[in-house]
C-alpha positions as CSV (number, residue, x, y, z in Angstrom):
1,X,0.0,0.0,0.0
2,X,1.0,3.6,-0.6
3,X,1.7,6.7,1.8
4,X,-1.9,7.7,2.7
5,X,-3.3,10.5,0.8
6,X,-4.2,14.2,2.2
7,X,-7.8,13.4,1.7
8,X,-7.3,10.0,3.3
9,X,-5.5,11.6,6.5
10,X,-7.9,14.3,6.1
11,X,-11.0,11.9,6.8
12,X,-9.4,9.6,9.5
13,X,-8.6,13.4,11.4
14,X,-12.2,13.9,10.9
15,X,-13.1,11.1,12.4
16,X,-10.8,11.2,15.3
17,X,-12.1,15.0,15.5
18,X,-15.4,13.7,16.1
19,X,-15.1,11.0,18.6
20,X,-13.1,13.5,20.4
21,X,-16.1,15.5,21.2
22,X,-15.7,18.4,18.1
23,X,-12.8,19.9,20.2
24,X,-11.6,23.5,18.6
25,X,-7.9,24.7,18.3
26,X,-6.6,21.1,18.0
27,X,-6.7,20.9,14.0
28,X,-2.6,20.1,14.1
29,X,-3.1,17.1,16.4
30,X,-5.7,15.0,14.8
31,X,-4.0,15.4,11.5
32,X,-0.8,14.3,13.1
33,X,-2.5,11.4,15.0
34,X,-5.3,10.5,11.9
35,X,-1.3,10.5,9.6
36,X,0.1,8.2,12.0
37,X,-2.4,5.6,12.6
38,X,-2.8,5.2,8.5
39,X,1.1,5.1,8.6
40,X,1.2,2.3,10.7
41,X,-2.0,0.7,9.8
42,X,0.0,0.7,6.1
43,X,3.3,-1.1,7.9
44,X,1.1,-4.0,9.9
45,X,-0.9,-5.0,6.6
46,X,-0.2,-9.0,5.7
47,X,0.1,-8.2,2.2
48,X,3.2,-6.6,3.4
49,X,5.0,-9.9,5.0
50,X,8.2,-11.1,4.0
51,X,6.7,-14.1,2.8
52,X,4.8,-12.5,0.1
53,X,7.4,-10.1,-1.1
């Protein structure tokens, strides 16, 4: 999988914005935390094992 797209870090911070309780000033944060979990949800995918490299 590629690096997660604006629009798909932009939708995950959304989300995370939401569940946060709509919380203002904090726009920085859920991007960072919305790019971060896609990063890592990317890294722990099994299509990307070494066995099917």
């Amino acid at each position: 999988m590629s690096e997660p797209t604006d629009q798909d870090i932009r939708d995950r911070a959304h989300h995370l914005w939401e569940q946060a309780g709509k919380p203002e000033g904090r726009e920085e944060e859920f991007w960072h935390a919305a790019e971060q979990e896609l990063r890592n949800e990317d890294k722990s995918s099994t299509l990307r094992t070494p066995d099917t490299l």
